[in-house]
C-alpha positions as CSV (number, residue, x, y, z in Angstrom):
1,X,-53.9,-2.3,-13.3
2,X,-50.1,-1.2,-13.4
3,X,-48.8,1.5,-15.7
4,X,-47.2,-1.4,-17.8
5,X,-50.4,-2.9,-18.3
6,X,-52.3,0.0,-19.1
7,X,-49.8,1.3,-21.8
8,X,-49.8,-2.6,-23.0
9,X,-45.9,-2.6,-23.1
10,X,-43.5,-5.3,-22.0
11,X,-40.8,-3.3,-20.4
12,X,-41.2,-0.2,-18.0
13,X,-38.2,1.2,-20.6
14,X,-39.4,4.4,-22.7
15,X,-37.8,5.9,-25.9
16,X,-37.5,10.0,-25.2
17,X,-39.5,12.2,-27.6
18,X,-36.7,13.8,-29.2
19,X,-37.9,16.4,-32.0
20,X,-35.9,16.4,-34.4
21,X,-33.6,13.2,-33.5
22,X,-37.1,10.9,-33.3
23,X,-38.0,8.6,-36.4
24,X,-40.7,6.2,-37.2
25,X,-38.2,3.9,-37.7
26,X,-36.7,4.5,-33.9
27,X,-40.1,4.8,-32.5
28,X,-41.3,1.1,-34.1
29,X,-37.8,-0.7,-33.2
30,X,-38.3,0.2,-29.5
31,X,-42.0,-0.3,-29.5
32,X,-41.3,-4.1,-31.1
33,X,-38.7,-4.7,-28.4
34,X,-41.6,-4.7,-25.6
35,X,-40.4,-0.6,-24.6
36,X,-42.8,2.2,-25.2
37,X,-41.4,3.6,-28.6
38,X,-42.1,7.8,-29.0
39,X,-42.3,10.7,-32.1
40,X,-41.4,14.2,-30.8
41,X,-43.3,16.4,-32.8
42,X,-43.6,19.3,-31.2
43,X,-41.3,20.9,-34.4
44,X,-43.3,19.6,-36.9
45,X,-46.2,20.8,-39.0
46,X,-49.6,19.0,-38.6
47,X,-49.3,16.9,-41.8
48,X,-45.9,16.5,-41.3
49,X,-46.7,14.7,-37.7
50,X,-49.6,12.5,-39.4
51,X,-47.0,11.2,-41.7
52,X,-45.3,10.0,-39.2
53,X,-47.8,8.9,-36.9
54,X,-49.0,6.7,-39.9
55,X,-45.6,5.3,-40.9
56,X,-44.7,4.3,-37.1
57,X,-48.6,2.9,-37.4
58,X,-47.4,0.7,-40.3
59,X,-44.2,-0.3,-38.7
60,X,-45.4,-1.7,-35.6
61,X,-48.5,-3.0,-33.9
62,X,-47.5,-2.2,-30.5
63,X,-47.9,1.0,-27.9
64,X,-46.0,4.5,-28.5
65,X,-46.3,8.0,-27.7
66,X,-45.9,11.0,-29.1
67,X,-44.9,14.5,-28.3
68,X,-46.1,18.1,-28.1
69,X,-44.9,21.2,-26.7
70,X,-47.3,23.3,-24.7
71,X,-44.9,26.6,-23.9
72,X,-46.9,29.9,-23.3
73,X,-46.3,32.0,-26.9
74,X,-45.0,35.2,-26.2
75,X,-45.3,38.6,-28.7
76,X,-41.2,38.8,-29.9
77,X,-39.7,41.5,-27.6
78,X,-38.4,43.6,-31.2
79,X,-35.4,45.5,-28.6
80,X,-34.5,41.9,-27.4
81,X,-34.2,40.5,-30.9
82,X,-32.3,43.3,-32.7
83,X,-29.8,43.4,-29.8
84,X,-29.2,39.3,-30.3
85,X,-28.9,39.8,-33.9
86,X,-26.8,42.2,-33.8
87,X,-24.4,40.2,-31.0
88,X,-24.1,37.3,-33.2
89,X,-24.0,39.4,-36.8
90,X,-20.1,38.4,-36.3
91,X,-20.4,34.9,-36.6
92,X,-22.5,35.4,-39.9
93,X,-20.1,37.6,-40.9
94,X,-17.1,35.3,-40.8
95,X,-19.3,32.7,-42.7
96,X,-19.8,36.0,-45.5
97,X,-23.8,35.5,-45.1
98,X,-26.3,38.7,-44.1
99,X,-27.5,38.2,-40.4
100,X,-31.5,37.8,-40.5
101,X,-33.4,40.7,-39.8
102,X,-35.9,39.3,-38.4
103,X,-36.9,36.2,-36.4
104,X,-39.8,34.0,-36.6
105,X,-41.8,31.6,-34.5
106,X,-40.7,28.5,-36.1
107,X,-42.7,26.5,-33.1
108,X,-46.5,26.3,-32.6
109,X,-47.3,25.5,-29.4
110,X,-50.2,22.9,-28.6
111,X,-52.3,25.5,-26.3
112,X,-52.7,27.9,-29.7
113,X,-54.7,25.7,-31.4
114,X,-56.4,22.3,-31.5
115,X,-55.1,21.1,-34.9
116,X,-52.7,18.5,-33.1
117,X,-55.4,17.8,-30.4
118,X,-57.9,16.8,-33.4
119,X,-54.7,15.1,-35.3
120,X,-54.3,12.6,-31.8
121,X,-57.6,12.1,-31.6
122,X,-57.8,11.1,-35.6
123,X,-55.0,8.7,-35.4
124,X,-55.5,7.6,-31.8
125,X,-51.6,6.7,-30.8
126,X,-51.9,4.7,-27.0
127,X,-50.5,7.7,-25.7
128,X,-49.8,12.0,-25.7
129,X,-47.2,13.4,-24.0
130,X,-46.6,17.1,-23.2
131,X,-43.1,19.3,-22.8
132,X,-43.1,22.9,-21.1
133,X,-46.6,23.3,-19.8
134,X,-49.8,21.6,-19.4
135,X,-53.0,21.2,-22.3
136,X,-55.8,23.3,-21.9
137,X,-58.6,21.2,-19.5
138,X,-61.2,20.8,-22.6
139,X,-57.7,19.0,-24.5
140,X,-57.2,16.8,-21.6
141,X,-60.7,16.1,-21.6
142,X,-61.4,14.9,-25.1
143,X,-57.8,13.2,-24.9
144,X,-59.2,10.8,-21.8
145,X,-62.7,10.0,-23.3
146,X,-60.6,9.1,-26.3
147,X,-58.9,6.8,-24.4
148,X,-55.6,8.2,-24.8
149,X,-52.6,8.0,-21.8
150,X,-52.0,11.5,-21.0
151,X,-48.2,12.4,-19.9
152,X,-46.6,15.5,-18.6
153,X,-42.7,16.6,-17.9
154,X,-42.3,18.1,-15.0
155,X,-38.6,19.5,-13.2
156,X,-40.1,20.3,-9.7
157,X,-42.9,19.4,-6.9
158,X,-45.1,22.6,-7.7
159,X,-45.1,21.5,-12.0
160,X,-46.1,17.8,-11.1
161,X,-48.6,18.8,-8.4
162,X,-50.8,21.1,-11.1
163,X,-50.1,18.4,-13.8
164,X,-51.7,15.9,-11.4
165,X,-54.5,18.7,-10.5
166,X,-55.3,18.7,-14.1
167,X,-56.0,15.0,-14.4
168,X,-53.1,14.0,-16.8
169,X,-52.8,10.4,-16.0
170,X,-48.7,10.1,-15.6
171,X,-45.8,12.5,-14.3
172,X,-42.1,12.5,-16.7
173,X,-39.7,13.2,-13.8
174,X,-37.1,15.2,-15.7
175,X,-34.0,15.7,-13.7
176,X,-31.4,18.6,-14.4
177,X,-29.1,15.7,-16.1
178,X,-31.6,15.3,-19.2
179,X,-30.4,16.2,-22.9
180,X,-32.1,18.7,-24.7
181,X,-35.0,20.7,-23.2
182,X,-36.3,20.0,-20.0
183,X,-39.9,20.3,-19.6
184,X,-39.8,23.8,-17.3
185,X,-43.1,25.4,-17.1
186,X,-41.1,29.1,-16.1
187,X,-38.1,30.0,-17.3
188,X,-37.0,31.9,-14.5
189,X,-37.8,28.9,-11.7
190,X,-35.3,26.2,-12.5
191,X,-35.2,23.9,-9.6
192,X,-32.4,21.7,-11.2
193,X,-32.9,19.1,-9.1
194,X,-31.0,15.6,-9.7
195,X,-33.0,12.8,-11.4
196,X,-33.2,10.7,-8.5
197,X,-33.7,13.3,-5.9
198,X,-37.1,14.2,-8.1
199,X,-37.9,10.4,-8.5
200,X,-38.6,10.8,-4.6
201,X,-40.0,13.8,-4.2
202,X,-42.7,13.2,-6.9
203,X,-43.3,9.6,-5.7
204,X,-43.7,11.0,-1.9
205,X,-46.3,13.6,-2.9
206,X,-47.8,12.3,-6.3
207,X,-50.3,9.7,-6.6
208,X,-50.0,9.4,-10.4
209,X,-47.3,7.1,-11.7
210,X,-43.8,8.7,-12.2
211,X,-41.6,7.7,-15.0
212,X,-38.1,8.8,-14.4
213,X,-35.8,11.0,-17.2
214,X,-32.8,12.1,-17.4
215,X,-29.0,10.6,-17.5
216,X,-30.1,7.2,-17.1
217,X,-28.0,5.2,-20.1
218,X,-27.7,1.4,-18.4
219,X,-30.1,-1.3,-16.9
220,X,-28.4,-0.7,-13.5
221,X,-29.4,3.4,-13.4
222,X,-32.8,2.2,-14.2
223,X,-33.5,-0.4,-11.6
224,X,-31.8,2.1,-9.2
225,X,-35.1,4.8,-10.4
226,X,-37.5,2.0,-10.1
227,X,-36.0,1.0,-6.8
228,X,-36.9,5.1,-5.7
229,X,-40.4,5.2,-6.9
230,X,-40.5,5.0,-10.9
231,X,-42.4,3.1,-12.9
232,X,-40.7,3.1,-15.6
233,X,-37.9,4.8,-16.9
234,X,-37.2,7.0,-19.5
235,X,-34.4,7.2,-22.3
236,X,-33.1,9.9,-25.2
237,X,-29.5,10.5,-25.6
238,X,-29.1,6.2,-25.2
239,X,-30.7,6.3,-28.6
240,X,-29.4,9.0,-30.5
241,X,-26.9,7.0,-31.7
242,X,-28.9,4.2,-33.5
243,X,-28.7,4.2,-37.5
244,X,-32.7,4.5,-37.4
245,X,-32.3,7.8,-35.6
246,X,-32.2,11.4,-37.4
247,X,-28.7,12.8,-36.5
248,X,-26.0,13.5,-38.4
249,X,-22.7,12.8,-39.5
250,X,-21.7,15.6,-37.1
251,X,-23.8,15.0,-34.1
252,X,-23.0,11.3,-34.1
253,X,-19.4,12.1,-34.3
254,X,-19.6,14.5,-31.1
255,X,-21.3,12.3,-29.2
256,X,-18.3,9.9,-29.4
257,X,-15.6,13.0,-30.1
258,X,-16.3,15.1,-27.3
259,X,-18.8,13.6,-24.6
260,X,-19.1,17.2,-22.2
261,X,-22.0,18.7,-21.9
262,X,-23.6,22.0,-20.4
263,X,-26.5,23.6,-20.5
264,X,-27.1,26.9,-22.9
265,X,-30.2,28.8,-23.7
266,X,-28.6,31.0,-26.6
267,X,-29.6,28.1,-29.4
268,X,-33.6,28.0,-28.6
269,X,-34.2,30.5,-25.9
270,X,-35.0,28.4,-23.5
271,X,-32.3,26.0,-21.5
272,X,-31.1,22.8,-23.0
273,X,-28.3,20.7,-22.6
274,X,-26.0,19.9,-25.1
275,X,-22.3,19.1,-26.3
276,X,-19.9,21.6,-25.6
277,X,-19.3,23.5,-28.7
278,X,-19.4,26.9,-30.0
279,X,-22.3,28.3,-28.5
280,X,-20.6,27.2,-24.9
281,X,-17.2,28.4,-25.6
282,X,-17.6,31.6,-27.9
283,X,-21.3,33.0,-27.7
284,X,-22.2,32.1,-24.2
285,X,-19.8,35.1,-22.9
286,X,-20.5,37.2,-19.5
287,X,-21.4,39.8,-21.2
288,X,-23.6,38.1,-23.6
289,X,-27.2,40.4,-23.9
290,X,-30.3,38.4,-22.9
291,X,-31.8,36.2,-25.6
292,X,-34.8,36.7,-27.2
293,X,-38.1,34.7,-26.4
294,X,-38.6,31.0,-27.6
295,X,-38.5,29.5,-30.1
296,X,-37.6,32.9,-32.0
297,X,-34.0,32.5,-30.9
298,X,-33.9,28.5,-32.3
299,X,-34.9,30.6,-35.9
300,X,-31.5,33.0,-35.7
301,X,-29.7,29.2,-34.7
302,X,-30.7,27.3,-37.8
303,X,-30.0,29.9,-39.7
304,X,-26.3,30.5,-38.5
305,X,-25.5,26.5,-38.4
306,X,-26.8,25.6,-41.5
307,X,-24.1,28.7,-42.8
308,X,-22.1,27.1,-40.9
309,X,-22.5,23.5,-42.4
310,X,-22.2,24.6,-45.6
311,X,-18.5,25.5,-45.1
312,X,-18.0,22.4,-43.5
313,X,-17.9,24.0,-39.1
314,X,-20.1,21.9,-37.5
315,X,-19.8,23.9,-34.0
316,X,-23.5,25.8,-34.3
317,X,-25.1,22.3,-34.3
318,X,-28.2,21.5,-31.8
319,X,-26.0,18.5,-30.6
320,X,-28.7,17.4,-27.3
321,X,-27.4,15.0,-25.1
322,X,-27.7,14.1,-21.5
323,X,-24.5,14.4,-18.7
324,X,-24.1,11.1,-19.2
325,X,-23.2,10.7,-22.8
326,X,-20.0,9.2,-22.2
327,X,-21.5,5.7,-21.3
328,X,-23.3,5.6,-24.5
329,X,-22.7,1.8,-26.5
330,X,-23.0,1.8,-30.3
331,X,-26.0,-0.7,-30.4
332,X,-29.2,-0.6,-32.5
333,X,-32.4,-0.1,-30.7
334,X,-33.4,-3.5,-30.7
335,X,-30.1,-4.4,-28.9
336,X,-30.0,-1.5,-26.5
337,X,-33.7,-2.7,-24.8
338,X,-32.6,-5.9,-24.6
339,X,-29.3,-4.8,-23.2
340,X,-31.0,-2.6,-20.8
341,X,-33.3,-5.7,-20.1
342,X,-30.9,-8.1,-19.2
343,X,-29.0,-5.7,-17.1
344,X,-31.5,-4.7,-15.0
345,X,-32.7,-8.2,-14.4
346,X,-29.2,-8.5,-13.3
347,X,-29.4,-5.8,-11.0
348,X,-32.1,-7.2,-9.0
């Protein structure tokens, strides 16, 4: 049975779990266009997530996913944090608001506890995804004898290999051109290799499907990362711009306004790529001191751009986007699939 089958979607096109950006709404448009609609909800609070797992429920009849993130929690390095604060007390000074004094763990990670495990297997969505690590084996056990599609990011050979080991039942291969937070296991190995370089190496070694992630914003892209080994393809930054997605005014404006991106990990603590804006230009400096552990840093960021917002600078904003941003069309989800449809039967 092909991957298409099993998931019981139309088109090997999949909408990226983007916390934050990700609605219902989103998530139901793509899933009743024949793709494999997706909640990231990996920032959200157990009943926050059900809501939304119900809503998409009611919204559409057909397959989606949703997302968790498994990172390893680490015990806030205090010497770390103090020094970060104190780097970026400047900024909250020029907005006249106290720096925090302390930083908190705004992000539970799916390892510490099986409140969204028993949550997936209560609402029993066709399939799980995972970002920065790998479930515990009992989760992924009582995930498959739920019958639940198990998914897993992974940036290198060495992540996909132990996600395969484990038994999850399909590799995300997320290339160093994805928006937002790739799926690295470690911090400190980043193999930043190329979407399609990935694609390959994954499909030469792995015997698990492998969806491919990361820059991929047109029909033709796609059929070029089914052509290397995908199965399916999938996209974020595409879809950010659709009215039934969660940006803002300001992040929908950047995306058009100033389509650069680079990767920073002085928002969240861990590397992400975004539009270029203040935390590229001013805060990333060469003598910038190292940041604290995530997601404790994400806290001090949400803190400083909501300051910010409130005096009307949007340059602190978590604008994600992928290095392709600048062939992103204004269409609504609905239109984009079938765009992306009818482009990549063209490619063919």
């Amino acid at each position: 049975m092909s991957l298409l089958e099993q998931l019981e979607i139309k088109h090997p096109i999949f909408l990226a779990p983007m916390a934050g950006v990700s609605t219902p709404t989103l998530a139901a448009e793509v899933s009743n266009q024949g793709g494999l609609g997706s909640l990231g909800l990996g920032a959200s609070s157990v009943n926050s997530a059900r809501e939304q797992i119900l809503a998409t429920q009611a919204l559409t009849d057909h397959s989606f996913q949703v997302n968790f993130f498994c990172h390893q929690s680490q015990v806030l390095d205090q010497a770390i944090a103090a020094q970060w604060i104190e780097y970026l007390s400047p900024q909250f000074s020029r907005l006249h608001v106290p720096a925090p004094q302390q930083l908190e763990c705004i992000y539970p990670s799916f390892l510490d506890n099986d409140d969204f495990l028993n949550l997936v297997l209560e609402t029993r969505p066709k399939a799980v995804s995972f970002h920065f690590g790998i479930p515990h084996p009992y989760q992924i056990t009582a995930l498959k004898a739920a019958g639940i599609i198990t998914m897993v990011s992974a940036t290198n050979l060495p992540e996909a290999l132990a996600i395969e080991a484990a038994g999850i039942d399909v590799v995300i291969a997320q290339g160093i051109e994805a928006g937002g937070h790739r799926g690295i296991f470690n911090q400190s190995i980043d193999g930043a290799i190329q979407t399609s370089d990935l694609v390959q190496l994954l499909s030469q070694h792995c015997h698990i499907p492998v969806i491919a992630a990361g820059g991929i914003m047109t029909g033709q892209q796609a059929y070029l990362m089914l052509q290397l080994g995908a199965q399916a393809v999938q996209l974020g930054t595409a879809f950010v711009q659709c009215k039934s997605s969660n940006a803002n005014a300001a992040y929908r404006k950047a995306l058009l306004d100033t389509p650069v991106t680079q990767i920073t990990d002085s928002i969240s603590g861990r590397p992400a790529r975004g539009l270029v804006n203040t935390w590229h230009t001013e805060i990333d400096q060469p003598n910038r001191p190292a940041v604290p552990a995530y997601p404790y840093t994400y806290d001090l960021a949400k803190q400083l751009n909501a300051a910010a917002n409130k005096h009307g600078d949007y340059g602190y904003g978590a604008f994600w986007a992928g290095s392709n941003v600048a062939q992103i069309r204004e269409l609504e989800a609905a239109d984009l699939i079938n765009q992306l449809v009818l482009e990549l039967s063209q490619a063919q």
